[in-house]
C-alpha positions in Angstrom: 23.4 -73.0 -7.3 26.8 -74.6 -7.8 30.3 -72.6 -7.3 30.5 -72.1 -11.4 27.3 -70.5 -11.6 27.4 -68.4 -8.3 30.7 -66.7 -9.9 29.3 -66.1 -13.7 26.4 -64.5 -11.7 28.6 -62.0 -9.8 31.2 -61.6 -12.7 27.9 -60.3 -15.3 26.3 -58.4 -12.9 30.1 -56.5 -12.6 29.8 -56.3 -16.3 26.1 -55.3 -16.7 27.1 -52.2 -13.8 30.2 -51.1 -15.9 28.0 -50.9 -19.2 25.2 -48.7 -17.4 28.0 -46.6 -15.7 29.0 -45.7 -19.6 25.7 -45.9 -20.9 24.3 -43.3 -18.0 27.7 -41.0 -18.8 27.0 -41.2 -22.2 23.2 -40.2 -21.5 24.0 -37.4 -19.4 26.8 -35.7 -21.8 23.8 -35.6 -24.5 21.3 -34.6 -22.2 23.7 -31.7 -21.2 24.2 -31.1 -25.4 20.7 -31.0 -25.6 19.9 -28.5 -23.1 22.7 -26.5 -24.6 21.0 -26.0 -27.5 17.2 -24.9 -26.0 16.9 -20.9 -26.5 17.4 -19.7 -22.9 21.0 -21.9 -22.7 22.5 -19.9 -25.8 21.9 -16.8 -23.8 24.3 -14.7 -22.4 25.3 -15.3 -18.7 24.3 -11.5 -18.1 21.2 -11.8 -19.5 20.4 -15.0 -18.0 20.9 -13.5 -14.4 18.9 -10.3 -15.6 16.0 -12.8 -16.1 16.6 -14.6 -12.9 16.5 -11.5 -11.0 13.3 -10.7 -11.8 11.5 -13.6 -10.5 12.2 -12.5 -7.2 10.3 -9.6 -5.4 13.0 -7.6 -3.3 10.1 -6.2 -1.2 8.6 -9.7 -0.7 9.4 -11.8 2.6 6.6 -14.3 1.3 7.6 -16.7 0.1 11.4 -17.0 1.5 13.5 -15.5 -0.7 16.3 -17.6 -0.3 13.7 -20.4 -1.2 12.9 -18.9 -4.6 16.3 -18.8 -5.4 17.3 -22.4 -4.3 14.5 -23.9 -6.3 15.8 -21.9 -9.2 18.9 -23.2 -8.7 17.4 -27.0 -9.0 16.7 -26.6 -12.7 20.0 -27.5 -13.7 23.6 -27.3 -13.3 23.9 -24.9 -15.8 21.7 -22.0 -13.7 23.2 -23.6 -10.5 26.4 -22.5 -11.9 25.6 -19.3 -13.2 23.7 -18.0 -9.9 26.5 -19.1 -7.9 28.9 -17.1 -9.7 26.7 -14.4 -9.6 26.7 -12.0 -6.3 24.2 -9.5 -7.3 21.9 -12.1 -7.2 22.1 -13.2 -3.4 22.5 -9.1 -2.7 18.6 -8.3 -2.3 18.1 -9.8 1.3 14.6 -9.1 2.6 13.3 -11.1 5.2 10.1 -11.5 8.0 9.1 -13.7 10.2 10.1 -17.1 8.7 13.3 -15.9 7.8 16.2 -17.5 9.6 19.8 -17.0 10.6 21.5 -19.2 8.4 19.4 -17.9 5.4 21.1 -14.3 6.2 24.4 -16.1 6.6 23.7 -18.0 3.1 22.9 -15.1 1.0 25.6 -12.6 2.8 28.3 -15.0 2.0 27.2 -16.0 -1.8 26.4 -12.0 -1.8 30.3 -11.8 -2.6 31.7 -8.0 -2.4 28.2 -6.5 -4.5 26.4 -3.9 -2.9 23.8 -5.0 -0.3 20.4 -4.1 0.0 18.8 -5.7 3.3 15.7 -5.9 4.8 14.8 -7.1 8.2 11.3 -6.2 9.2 11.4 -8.8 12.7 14.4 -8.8 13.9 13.9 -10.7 17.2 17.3 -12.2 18.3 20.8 -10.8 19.4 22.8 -12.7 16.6 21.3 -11.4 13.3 22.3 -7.3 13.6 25.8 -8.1 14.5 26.2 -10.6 11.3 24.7 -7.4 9.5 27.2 -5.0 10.5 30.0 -6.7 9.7 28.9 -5.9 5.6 28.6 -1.8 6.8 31.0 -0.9 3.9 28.9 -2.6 1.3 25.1 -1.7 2.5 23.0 0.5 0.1 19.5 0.1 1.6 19.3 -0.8 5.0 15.5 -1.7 6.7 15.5 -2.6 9.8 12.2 -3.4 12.2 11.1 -5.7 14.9 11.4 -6.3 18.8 12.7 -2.7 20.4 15.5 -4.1 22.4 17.4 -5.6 18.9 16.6 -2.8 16.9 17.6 -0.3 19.2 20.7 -2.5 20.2 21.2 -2.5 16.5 20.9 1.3 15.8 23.4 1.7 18.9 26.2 -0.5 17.6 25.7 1.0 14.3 27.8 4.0 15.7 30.6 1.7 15.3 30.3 1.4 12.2 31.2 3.3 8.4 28.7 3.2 6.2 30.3 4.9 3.1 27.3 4.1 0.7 24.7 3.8 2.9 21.4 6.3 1.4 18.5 4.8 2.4 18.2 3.9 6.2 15.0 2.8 7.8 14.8 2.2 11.8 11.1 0.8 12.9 11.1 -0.7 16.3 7.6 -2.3 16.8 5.9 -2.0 19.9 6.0 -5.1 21.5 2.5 -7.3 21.3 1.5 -7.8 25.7 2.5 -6.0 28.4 3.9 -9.1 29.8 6.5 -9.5 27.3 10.2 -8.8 29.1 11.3 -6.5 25.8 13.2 -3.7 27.8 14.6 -1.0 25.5 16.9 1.5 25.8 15.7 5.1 25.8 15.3 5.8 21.8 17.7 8.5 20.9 19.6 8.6 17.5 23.3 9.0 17.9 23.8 11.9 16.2 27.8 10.5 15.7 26.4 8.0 13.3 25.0 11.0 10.6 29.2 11.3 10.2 29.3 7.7 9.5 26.8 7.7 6.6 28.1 10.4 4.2 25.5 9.7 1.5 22.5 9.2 3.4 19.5 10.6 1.4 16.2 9.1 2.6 15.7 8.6 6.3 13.0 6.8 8.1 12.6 6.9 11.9 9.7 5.4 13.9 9.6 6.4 17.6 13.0 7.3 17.6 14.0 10.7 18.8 17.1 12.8 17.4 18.9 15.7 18.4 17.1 17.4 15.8 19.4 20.1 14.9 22.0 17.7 13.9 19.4 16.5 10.8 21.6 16.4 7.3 19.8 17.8 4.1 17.8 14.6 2.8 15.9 14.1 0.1 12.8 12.0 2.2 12.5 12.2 5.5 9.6 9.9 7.6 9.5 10.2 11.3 6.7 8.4 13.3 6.4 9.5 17.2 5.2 7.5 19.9 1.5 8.7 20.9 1.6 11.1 22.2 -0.5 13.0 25.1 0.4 16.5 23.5 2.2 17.9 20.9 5.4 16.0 19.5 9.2 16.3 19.8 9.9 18.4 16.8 10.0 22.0 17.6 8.7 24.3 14.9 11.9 26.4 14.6 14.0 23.3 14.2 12.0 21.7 11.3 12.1 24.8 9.4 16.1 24.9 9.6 16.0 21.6 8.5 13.6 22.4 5.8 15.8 25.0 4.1 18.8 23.1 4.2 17.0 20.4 2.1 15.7 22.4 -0.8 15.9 19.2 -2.9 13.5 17.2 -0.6 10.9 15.0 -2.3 9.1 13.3 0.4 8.1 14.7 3.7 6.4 12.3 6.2 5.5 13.7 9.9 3.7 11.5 12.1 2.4 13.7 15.1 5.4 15.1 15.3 5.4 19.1 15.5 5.9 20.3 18.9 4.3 23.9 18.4 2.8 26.4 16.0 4.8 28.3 13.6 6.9 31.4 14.6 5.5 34.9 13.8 7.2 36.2 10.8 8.8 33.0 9.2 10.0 33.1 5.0 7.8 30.8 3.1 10.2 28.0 2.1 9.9 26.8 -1.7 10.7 22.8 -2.0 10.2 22.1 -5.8 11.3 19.1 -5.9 8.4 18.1 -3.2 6.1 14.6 -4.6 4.5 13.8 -1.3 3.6 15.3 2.1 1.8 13.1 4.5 1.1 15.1 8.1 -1.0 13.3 10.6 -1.1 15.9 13.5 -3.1 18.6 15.2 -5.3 20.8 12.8 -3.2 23.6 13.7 0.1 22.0 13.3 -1.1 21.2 10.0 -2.3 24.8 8.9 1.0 25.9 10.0 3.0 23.4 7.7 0.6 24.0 4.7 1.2 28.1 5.5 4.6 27.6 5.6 5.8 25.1 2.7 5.6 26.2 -1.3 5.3 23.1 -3.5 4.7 22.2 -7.0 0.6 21.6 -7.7 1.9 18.1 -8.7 2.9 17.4 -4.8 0.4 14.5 -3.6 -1.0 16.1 -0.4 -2.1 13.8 2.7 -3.6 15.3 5.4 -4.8 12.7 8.8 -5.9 15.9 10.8 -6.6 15.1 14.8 -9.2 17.3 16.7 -11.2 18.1 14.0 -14.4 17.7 14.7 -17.1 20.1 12.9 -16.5 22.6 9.8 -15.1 25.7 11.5 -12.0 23.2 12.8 -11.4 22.5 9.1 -12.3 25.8 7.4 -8.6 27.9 8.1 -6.8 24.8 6.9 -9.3 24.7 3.2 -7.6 27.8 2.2 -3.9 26.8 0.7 -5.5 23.4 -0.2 -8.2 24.8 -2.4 -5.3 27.2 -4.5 -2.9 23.7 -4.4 -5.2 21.8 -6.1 -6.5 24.7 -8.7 -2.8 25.7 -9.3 -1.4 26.0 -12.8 -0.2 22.5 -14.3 -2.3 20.6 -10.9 -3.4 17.2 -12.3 -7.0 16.7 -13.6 -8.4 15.1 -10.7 -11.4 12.8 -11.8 -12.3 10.2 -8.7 -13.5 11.0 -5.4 -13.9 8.6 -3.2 -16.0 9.2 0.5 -15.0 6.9 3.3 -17.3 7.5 7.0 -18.0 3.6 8.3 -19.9 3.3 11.3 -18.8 1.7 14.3 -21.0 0.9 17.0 -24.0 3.0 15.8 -21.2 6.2 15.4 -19.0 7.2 13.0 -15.3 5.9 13.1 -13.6 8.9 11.1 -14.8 10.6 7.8 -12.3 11.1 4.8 -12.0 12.8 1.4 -9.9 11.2 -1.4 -9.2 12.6 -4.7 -7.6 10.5 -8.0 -6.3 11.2 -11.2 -7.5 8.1 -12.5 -10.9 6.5 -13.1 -11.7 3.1 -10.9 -12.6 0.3 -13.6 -15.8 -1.6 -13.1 -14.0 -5.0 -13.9 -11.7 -4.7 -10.9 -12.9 -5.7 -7.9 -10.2 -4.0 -5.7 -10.5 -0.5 -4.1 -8.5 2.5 -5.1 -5.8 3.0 -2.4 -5.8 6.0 -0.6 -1.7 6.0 -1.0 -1.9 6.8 -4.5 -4.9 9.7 -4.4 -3.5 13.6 -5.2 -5.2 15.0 -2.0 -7.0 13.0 0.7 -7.9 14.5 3.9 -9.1 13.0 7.2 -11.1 14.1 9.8 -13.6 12.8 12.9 -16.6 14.1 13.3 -18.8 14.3 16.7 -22.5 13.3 14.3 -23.6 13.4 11.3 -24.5 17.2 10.9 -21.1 17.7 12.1 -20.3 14.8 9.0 -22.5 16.6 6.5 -20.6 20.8 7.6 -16.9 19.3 6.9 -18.3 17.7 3.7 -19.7 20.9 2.6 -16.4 23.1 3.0 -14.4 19.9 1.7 -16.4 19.7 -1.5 -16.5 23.7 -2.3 -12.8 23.5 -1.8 -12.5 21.4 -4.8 -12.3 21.4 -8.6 -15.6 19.7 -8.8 -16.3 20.5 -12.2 -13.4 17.4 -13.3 -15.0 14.4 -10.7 -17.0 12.5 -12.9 -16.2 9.4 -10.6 -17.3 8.6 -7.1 -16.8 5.6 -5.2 -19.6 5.6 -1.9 -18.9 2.4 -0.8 -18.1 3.4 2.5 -19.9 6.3 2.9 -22.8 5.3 4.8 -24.8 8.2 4.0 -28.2 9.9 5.0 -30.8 11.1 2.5 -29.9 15.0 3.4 -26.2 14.4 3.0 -26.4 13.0 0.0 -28.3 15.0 -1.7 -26.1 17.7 -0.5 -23.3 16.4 -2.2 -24.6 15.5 -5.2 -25.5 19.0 -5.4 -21.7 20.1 -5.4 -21.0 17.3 -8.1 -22.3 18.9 -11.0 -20.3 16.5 -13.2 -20.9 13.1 -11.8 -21.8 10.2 -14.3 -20.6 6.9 -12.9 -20.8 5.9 -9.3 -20.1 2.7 -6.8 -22.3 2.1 -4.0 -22.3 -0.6 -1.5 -25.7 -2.7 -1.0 -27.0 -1.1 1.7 -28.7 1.5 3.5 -26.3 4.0 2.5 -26.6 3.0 -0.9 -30.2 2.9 -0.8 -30.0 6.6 0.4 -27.8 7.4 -2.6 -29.7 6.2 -4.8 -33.3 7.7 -3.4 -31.8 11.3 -3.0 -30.6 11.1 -6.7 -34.2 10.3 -7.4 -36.0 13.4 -5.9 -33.2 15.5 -7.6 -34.3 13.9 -11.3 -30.3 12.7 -11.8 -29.3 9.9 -13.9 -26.1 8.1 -14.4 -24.2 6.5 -17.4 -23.0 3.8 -15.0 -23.2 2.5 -11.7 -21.4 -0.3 -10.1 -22.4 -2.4 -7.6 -20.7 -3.8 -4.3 -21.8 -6.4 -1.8 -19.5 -8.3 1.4 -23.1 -9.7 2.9 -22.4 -13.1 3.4 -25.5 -15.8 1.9 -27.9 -17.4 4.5 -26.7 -20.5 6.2 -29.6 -22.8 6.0 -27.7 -25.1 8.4 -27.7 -22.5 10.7 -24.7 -23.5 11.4 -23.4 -19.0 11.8 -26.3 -16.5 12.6 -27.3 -14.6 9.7 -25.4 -11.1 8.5 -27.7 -8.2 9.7 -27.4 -7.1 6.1 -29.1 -9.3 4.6 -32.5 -7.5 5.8 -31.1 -4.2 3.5 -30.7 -5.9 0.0 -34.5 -5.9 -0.9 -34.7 -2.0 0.4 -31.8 -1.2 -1.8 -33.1 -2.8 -4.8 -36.1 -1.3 -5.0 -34.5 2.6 -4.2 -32.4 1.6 -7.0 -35.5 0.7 -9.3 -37.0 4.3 -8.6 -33.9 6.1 -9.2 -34.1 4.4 -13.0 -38.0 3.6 -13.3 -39.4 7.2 -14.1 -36.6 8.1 -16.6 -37.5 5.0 -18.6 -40.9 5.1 -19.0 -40.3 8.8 -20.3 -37.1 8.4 -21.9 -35.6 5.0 -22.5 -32.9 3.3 -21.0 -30.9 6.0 -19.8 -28.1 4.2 -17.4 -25.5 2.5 -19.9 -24.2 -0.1 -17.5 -24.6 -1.9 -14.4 -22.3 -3.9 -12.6 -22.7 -6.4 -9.8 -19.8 -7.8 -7.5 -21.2 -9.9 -5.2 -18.5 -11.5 -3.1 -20.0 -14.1 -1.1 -23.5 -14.7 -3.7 -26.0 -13.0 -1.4 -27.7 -11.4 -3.5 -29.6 -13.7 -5.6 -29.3 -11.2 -8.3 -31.6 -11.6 -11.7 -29.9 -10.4 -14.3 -33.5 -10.5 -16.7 -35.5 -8.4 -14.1 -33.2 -5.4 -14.8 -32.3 -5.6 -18.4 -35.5 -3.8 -19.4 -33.9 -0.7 -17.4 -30.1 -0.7 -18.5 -28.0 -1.3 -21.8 -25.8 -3.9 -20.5 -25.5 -5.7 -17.1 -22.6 -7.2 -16.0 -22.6 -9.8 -12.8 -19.7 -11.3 -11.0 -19.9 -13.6 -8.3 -16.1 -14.6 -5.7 -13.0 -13.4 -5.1 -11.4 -15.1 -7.4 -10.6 -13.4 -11.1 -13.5 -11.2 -12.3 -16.1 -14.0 -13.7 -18.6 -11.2 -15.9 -21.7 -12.7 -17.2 -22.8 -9.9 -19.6 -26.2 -9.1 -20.9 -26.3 -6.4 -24.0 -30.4 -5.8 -24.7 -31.3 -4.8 -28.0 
């Protein structure tokens, strides 16, 4: 290449750059017109962050929070711009395990001067609670859990500290995973100097963390957890009352084997009508004496994890305020009851009562949750006539006439308990059973008691047989055929006489053990229904003529 043509070379390719320079300036400023004009650019910048806040979960540390928002971010420079300039945004800091320094610093900083609502369930270094503090003036919700050393560290410094809008505060040191961990704590004692420094605290949440109890402000929820103990717990009796009447407006009340002793002769009952949960796990007397003591609205959802409570005469004494709760004027229509006694090891773990309002639906394949029932109450029985007396005095305690709904999946029942149950459910038409042998008793006490059901849904975990043998077989397997056929002799007689008198079945069968056919069962039932996974509810449906 001579001189003359080595220079036009460089000289075009000079000219060639300048033109895409103009041409890519040009393409951008209509790229940016054009994405002015899509529907979500025309919206306000108000509403736009409104939107934006609702992708993320404040609750969630899964995925990192700070993640979702940076990926929003990416979209394009107008949301960059707009989520930059907008604090409330970055003010929602919840973070777990993955969540890292700099993230906090990242999101405090961008947070501006908006209220803070933080969230810090393992804090595990001595860097991240003093970068907290430093925001005091501006934290709303402050959760705070993790090694004991930091948090307690943390809830120490926090005496040096105002907290002027501060009304939700949550402490939760978590025990630390091996005894060979070095985690020394402090001894756990709130200062009661910080109460002055939060003026507006209204819900307060302490887990093995001890106060000077008498210096407890009125709140509106109060949740303490005590460390396990080999008696009673640190709250004296007296002292809860006195807190109890100088919070008249409290709504939830969460003791966690916490009362120290029984209630004082000759105590005023204290009305809290503004009451929409009690949880007590504690002592069966610790928990008559609350029950005795409180007056609530029949709304109140009622949670009872009673310890030592072992046969009917522990629970009987304890019956009596819950039976006239839950028949009270304006009480919700309770309409599920769910039974919960697993077995472990050949004996039975604990056995438990819950009551719902609402009906379980037979296309979801998740469980009702016990946090949600209107009364649930738990108990540990010695064997299973000890199982089959607190069931008895449960049962007779409640509005049976409304529970049309039982869930049995965990109730690994025998033939005489059942059908002493079923005898106190007068109104039961649709029930879920586990495969099993306790299903298989279900079903073969309803039989000798001639009852029939409008629907009956169907549950099985038994995992499929490995043909490469490559995992022994579940011992369940051996209980599918025995279930089936109790099931076939709880419907058989009624249809030869009557017709098809159950309206639905339902199968979930979670890992396809079943080998369920669907064609063998529609001569006995309306409509069949089968579902095989986890994943969303797959229904083959079957509707005889």
């Amino acid at each position: 290449m001579t001189e003359s043509q080595a220079s036009y070379v460089i000289s075009r390719r000079a000219e060639i750059t300048k033109q895409l320079a103009i041409l890519n300036a040009e393409i951008s400023l209509l790229k940016g017109e054009y994405n002015a004009l899509s529907s979500v650019s025309i919206l306000p910048n108000e509403i736009l962050v409104q939107i934006l806040s609702g992708v993320q979960d404040p609750t969630s540390t899964y995925p990192n929070p700070l993640l979702v928002l940076t990926r929003l971010m990416l979209v394009c420079k107008h949301w960059c711009e707009v989520m930059l300039a907008s604090p409330t945004l970055w003010s929602k800091i919840c973070g777990g395990w993955q969540y890292r320094s700099n993230c906090l610093s990242v999101q405090l900083a961008r947070s501006g001067e908006a209220p803070l609502s933080i969230r810090l369930s393992r804090l595990n270094n001595q860097f991240d609670g003093p970068t907290v503090l430093q925001h005091a003036r501006r934290i709303q919700t402050l959760e705070i859990g993790g090694s004991p050393k930091y948090v307690l560290a943390f809830m120490q410094d926090m005496a040096d500290f105002d907290f002027p809008i501060l009304s939700n505060l949550v402490l939760n040191p978590i025990e630390r995973a091996s005894e060979s961990e070095d985690d020394t704590a402090p001894e756990a004692i709130f200062p009661s100097e910080l109460f002055d420094r939060i003026p507006r605290l209204c819900n307060l949440s302490l887990s093995r963390i001890n106060v000077r109890w008498e210096t407890l402000p009125p709140l509106r929820s109060l949740s303490l957890t005590a460390n396990p103990p080999a008696g009673n717990g640190p709250l004296p009796f007296s002292t809860l009352v006195q807190f109890l009447q100088s919070s008249l407006c409290l709504e939830t009340l969460h003791l966690d084997m916490m009362i120290a002793d029984y209630t004082p002769e000759g105590v005023q009952q204290i009305t809290l009508s503004h009451l929409a949960v009690l949880y007590i796990r504690d002592f069966i007397q610790q928990c008559e004496a609350l029950l005795k003591l409180l007056v609530f609205p029949p709304t109140t959802q009622l949670q009872l994890y009673t310890q030592s409570v072992n046969n009917g005469s522990h629970v009987r004494d304890v019956l009596l305020p819950i039976r006239r709760h839950l028949r009270a004027p304006g009480a919700p229509l309770i309409k599920t009851l769910v039974l919960q006694a697993p077995f472990t090891a050949g004996s039975i773990g604990h056995f438990s009562v819950s009551c719902f309002t609402t009906n379980f639906d037979s296309q979801q394949g998740t469980a009702l949750d016990e946090w949600d029932g209107h009364f649930m109450i738990n108990s540990h029985p010695r064997n299973a006539p000890a199982l089959r007396q607190i069931l008895s005095k449960v049962l007779k305690a409640l509005p049976s006439n409304s529970l049309t709904f039982l869930d049995a999946t965990q109730a690994q029942f025998s033939r005489p308990t059942w059908k002493m149950t079923l005898a106190l459910l007068p109104a039961l038409h649709t029930v879920r059973l586990y495969v099993g042998a306790g299903g298989a008793n279900f079903c073969d006490a309803a039989s000798e008691m001639k009852l029939f059901f409008t629907a009956i849904d169907l549950r099985s975990f038994i995992r499929a047989h490995d043909p490469d043998g490559a995992q022994e077989d579940d011992p369940e397997l051996e209980e599918i055929a025995p279930f089936f056929e109790a099931l076939k002799r709880l419907l058989l007689p009624r249809n030869r006489t009557q017709g098809k008198t159950l309206g639905r079945l339902t199968v979930r069968d979670y890992f396809g053990a079943l080998n369920f056919e669907r064609s063998e069962w529609e001569e006995l039932v309306d409509k069949v229904e089968v579902a095989i996974g986890f994943a969303a509810y797959r229904v083959e449906e079957s509707s005889a003529e």
